[in-house]
N, C-alpha and C positions, 0 to 999 in steps of 0.2 A: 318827433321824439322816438314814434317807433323805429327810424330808419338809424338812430343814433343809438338806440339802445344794442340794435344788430351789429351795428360795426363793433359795436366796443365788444360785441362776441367774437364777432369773428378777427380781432386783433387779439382777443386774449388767446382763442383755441391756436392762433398761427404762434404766438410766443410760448405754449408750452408743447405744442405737438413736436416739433421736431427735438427736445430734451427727451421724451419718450422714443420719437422713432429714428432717430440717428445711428447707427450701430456704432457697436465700438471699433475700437483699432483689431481687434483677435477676432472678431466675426468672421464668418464662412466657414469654407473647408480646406482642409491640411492635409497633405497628403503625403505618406512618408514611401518611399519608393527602395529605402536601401537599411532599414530599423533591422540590428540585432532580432536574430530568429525567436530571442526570448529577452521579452513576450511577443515580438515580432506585433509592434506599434504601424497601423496600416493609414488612421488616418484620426484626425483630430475633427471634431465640430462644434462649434459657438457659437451662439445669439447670446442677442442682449434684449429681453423685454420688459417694458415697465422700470429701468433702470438695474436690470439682476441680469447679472452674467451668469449665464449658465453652457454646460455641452456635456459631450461626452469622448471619454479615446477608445478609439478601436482596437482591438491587437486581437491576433492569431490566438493564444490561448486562450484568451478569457473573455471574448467580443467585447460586446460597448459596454463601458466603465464611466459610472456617470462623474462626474466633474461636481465638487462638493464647495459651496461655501468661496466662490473666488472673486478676488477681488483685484484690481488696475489698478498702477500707478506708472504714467508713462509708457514705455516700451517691456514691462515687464507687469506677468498676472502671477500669480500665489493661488495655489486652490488645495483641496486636502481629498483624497483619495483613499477607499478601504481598501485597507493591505489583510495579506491572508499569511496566518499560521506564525502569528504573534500576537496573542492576547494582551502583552502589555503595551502593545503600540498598532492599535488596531486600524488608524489614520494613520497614512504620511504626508506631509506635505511637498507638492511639485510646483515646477515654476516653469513657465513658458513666456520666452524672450523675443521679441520681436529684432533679427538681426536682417538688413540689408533685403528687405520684403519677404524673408521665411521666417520660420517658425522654429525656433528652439526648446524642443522637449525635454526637459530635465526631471527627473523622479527615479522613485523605488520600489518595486514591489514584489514581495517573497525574496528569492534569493537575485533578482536582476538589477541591476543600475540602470536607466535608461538617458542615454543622452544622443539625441536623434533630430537632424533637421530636416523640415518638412516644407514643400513650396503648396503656393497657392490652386484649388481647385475647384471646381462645378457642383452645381447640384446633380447633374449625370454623373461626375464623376464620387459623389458621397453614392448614389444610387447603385453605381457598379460595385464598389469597394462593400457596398453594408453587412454587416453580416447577419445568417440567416440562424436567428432562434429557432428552436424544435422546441416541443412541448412533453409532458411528462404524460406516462398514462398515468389512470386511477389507481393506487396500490391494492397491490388482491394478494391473494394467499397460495402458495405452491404446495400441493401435496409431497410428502416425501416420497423419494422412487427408488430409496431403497438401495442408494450406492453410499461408500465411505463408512462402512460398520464399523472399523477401526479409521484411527490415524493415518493420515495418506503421508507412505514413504518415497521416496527418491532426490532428486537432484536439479538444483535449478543454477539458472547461467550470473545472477547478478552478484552476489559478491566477490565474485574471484573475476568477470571478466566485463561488468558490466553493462555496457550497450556495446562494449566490442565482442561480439559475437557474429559466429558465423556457422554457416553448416557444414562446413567438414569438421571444427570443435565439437558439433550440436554431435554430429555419426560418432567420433573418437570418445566422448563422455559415453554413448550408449555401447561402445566398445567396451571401456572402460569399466562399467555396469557389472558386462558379464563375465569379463576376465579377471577381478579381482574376487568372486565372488558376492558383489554387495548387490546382487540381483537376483541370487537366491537368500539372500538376506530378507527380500523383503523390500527393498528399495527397486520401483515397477517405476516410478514417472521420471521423464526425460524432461525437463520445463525448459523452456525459450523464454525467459525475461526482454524484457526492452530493448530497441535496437533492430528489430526484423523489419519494421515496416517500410514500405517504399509508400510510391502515391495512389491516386486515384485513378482508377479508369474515368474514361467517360462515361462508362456505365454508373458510376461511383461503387464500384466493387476497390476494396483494396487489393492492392500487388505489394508483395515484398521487395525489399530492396535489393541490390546485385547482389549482396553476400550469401540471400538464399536465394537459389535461379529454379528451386523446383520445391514447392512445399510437400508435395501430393510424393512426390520421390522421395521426400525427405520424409516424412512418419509412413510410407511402406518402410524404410530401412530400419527405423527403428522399432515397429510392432513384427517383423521379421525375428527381429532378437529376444522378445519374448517380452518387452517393454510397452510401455503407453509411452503419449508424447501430448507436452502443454504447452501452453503459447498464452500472448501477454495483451492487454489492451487497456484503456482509461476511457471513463465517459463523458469524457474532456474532449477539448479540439488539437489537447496534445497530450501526449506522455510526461513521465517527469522527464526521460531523456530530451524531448521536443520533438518527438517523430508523432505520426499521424495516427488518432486518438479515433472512436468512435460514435464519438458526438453528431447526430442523424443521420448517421450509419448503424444503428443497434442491432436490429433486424438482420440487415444485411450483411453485416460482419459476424454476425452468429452462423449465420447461413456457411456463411463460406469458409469458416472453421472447420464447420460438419465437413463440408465439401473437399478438405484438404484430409481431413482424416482426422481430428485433433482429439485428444481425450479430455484435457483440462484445463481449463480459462482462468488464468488471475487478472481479475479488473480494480485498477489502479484509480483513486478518486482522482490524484494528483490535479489539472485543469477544471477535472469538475468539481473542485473544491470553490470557485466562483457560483459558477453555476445554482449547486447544490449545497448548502452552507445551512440548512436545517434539519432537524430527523425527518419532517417529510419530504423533503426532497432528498435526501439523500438515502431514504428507504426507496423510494420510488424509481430513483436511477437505478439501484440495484435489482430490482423489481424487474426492469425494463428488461432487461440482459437478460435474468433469468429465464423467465416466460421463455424470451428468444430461443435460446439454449432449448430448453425441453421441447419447443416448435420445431426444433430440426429432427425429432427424431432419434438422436445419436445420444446417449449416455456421456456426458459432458461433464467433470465434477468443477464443481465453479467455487472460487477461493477470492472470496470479497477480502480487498484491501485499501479500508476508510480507519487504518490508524486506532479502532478501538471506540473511534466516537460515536455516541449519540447509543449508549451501551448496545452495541452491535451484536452480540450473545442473544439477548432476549428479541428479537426478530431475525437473527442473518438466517436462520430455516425459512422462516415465513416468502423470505424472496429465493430460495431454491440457491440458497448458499450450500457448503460440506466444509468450509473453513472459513474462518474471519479472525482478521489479525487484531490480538489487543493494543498495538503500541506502533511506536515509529521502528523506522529499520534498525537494524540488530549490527553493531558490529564488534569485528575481533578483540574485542579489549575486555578483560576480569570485570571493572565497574559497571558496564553495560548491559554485558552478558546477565549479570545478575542481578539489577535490578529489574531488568525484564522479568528473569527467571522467577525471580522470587517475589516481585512486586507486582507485575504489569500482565500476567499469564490470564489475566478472565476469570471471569465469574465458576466456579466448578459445577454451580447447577444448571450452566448452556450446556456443559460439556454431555455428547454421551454417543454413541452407535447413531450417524447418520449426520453428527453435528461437532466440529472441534473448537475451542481456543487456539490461537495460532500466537504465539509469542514470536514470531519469525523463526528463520533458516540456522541452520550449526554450521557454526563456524570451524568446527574439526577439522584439520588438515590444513588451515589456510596460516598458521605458523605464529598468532598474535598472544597467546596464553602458553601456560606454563600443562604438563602434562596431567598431572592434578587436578590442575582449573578444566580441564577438559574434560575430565573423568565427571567433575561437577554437573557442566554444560549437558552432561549426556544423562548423566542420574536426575537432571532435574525435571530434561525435559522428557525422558521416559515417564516418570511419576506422576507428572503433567498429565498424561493422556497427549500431547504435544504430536503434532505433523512431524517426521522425523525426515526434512529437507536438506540436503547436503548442499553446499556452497563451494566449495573447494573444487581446484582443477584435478579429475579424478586418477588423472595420469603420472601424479606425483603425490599418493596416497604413500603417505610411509607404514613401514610393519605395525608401527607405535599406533598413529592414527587408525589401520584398516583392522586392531583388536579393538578399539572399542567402539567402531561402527558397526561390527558385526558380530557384537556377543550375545549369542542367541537367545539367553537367557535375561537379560535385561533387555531386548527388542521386546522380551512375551510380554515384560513389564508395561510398556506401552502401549503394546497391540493385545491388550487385554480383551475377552468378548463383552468383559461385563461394560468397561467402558467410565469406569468412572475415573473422573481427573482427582488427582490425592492434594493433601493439605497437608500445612503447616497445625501438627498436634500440639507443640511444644518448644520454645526461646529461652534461651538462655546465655544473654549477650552474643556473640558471635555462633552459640551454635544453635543450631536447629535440627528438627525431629519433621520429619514429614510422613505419612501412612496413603498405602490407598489400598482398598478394598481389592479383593480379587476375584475373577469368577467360578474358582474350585474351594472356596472357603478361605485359601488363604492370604496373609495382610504384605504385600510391599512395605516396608519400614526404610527409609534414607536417613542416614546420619550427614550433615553438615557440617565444616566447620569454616568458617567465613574469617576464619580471625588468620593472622599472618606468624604464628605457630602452633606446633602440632596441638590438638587437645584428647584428652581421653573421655570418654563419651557411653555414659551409662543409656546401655537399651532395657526397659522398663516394661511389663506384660502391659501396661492401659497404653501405652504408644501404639502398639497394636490391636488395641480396643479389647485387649484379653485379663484373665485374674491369675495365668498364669502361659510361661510361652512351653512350647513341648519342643519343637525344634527350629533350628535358623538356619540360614545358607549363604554365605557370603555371595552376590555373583559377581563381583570385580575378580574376587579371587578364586571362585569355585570351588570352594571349598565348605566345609559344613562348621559352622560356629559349635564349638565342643560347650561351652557353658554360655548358654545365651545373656544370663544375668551377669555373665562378667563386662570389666567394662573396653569398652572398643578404639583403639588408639587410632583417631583421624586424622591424616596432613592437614597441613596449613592449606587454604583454598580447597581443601579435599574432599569428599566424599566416601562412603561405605553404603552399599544398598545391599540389603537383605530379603530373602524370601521368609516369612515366617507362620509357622501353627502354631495352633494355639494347644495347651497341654492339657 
């Protein structure tokens, strides 16, 4: 009986083990040899256990992405994948096909398509391929060191030339700088956006790619001219453009910023948006840099840019930030401009001496708005307390554009000592009243008018937090408002900033 009772165990366990231990048709490794740079898909992995298919895909930006929820039917699997920087479709679902013994990758994720096939491979070969996690430090606290009192002024390369950049443009804008005058204006930083990078040494030090063959020659030239010079990175395993990001490289890419001569660092979440996808991790990446930065030694102003999330104002100090961007990128068009401007600009109690809102770069000069709307652009983000960052190829600054980049008088408006960023006082349909404090007593006042003809526009002693005003000053037009209480005829898209005492 005992010897009957054993078989019929060991007939059962032989009739269900192999339903458990069979693998599926998609089991192993995939390995994709010629995957689109973005996300640059490097290799697939599947098991099947206990009857649940599961893996994970590897790619260049965003390492191992695990594999959600998939299920088999014949020669073709379905599985659902977190996508980034679309809250209303925070799943996509991909499909993987089994074609002629590969593996066809089909899916979506941020802005890429991916359709990629892949052959068969090893567990040496998943071992060589894997990619190498780093880990976060503990978040700590940066003392202030006392750079960035005002609003950091100059020019940076991304919207007028993108990732196509090189350094003889990078020399000609710092040319450009001091021959038009917008470099005793006030505008000191030469920025290098995205685009410089080349590869790794063996050391794993970055090198630039050919278009810049000398960094260390390239910021002598430009601190020669009486300028600074920034440069660009993400703490991602890519940029947004898909060049080589500083993801466990922190340390070391800080390092050698110093090492080239660099004055100011914009870091880009862009890939480390997988990565880093909560306020603590996403304080902590920025944390990382920081640290770094002040380890080297070198006065460094560092210009966090994570799009405004996880309210970035109320800690971007704490990780040894001097700017942090409230919104996504800024471009040339009236409705953008101004919901930034007037919507999207930060919290005013982060703003102050040491610490900015950053609504992004001005678009002045690069030709997409009406002259008006630019006058807007500029009274806004003066009033702002706003980074005042040129975009424009500097070389084709016209007379129009390089007056109201360099009106002395409304730069003081932003580069105020006291430092406070101004509000919205007062709405009334299309127009608005904006004030900011100033540090000789008296009030900045912006008139607005957002509507699409002209309005006339009473300026009022409480706009200026006064019971009565004593004198005004137009600075668009420089001239002195003869009766302050009269009313103020504004363009359509237009603006009117005034200096005002109070009586």
């Amino acid at each position: 009986m005992r010897r009957l009772i054993l078989s019929l165990v060991c007939l059962l366990f032989a009739a269900t083990a192999p339903a458990h231990a069979k693998p599926g048709p998609f089991d192993g490794v995939w390995l994709f040899d010629d995957a689109d740079p973005r996300p640059g898909v490097t290799m697939v992995e599947i098991a099947t256990k206990g009857g649940v298919t599961a893996g994970t895909v590897t790619t260049q930006w965003y390492g191992p992405m695990p594999i959600a929820r998939m299920t088999v039917e014949g020669d073709t699997a379905t599985f659902t994948m977190r996508n980034l920087n679309d809250r209303e479709h925070p799943t996509r679902e991909w499909r993987a096909k089994l074609e002629d013994g590969k593996l066809r990758l089909l899916g979506q994720i941020w802005f890429s398509e991916i359709d990629e096939l892949g052959r068969r491979g090893t567990k040496a070969d998943a071992a060589q391929r894997a990619f190498r996690v780093t880990t976060l430090p503990p978040l700590g606290t940066l003392a202030p060191d006392g750079m960035a009192r005002t609003p950091p002024m100059g020019w940076s390369s991304w919207n007028k030339f993108a990732e196509h950049i090189d350094d003889k443009t990078v020399r000609a804008m710092a040319d450009a700088l001091v021959s038009s005058g917008l470099r005793d204006a006030g505008y000191t930083y030469v920025n290098i956006d995205d685009g410089w990078q080349g590869t790794r040494g063996p050391d794993g030090r970055i090198r630039p790619n050919a278009k810049f063959p000398d960094m260390k020659a390239l910021t002598d030239y430009v601190h020669a001219k009486g300028l600074k010079i920034g440069i660009y990175s993400s703490q991602g395993p890519r940029t947004c453009a898909g060049y080589e990001g500083s993801y466990g490289h922190v340390r070391q890419d800080a390092q050698t910023y110093a090492d080239w001569g660099f004055d100011y660092l914009k870091y880009d979440l862009c890939s480390g948006e997988w990565f880093y996808d909560t306020a603590d991790t996403v304080q902590r990446s920025y944390y990382e840099m920081g640290e770094a930065l002040r380890a080297t030694g070198r006065p460094i102003l560092f210009s966090l840019c994570e799009y405004g999330r996880f309210d970035v104002g109320s800690w971007g100090r704490k990780v040894g930030g001097h700017l942090w961007r409230t919104t996504g990128d800024i471009t040339d068009e009236w409705k953008v401009m101004t919901d930034i401007g007037f919507e999207r600009n930060g919290n005013p109690a982060h703003a102050g001496p040491g610490g900015w809102n950053d609504p992004d770069m001005l678009e002045i000069g690069n030709g997409g708005m009406t002259h008006d709307e630019y006058v807007t652009h500029m009274t806004l983000w003066a009033i702002s307390a706003a980074p005042l960052v040129m975009g424009h190829d500097l070389r084709e600054t016209s007379p129009e554009a390089l007056a109201l980049l360099t009106n002395r008088a409304v730069i003081a408006i932003d580069q105020d000592a006291r430092g406070i960023q101004g509000t919205r006082v007062r709405k009334d349909g299309d127009a608005e009243v904006w004030a900011k404090p100033l540090a000789d007593g008296s009030v900045a006042v912006a008139l607005f008018n957002r509507g699409t003809a002209a309005k006339r526009m009473l300026l009022a002693p409480a706009d200026a937090g006064a019971t009565r005003i004593g004198e005004a000053h137009d600075l668009w037009a420089n001239k002195r408002v003869a009766d302050p209480a009269a009313d103020v005829t504004v363009p359509a898209h237009g603006a009117v900033l005034l200096r005002v005492r109070a009586g």
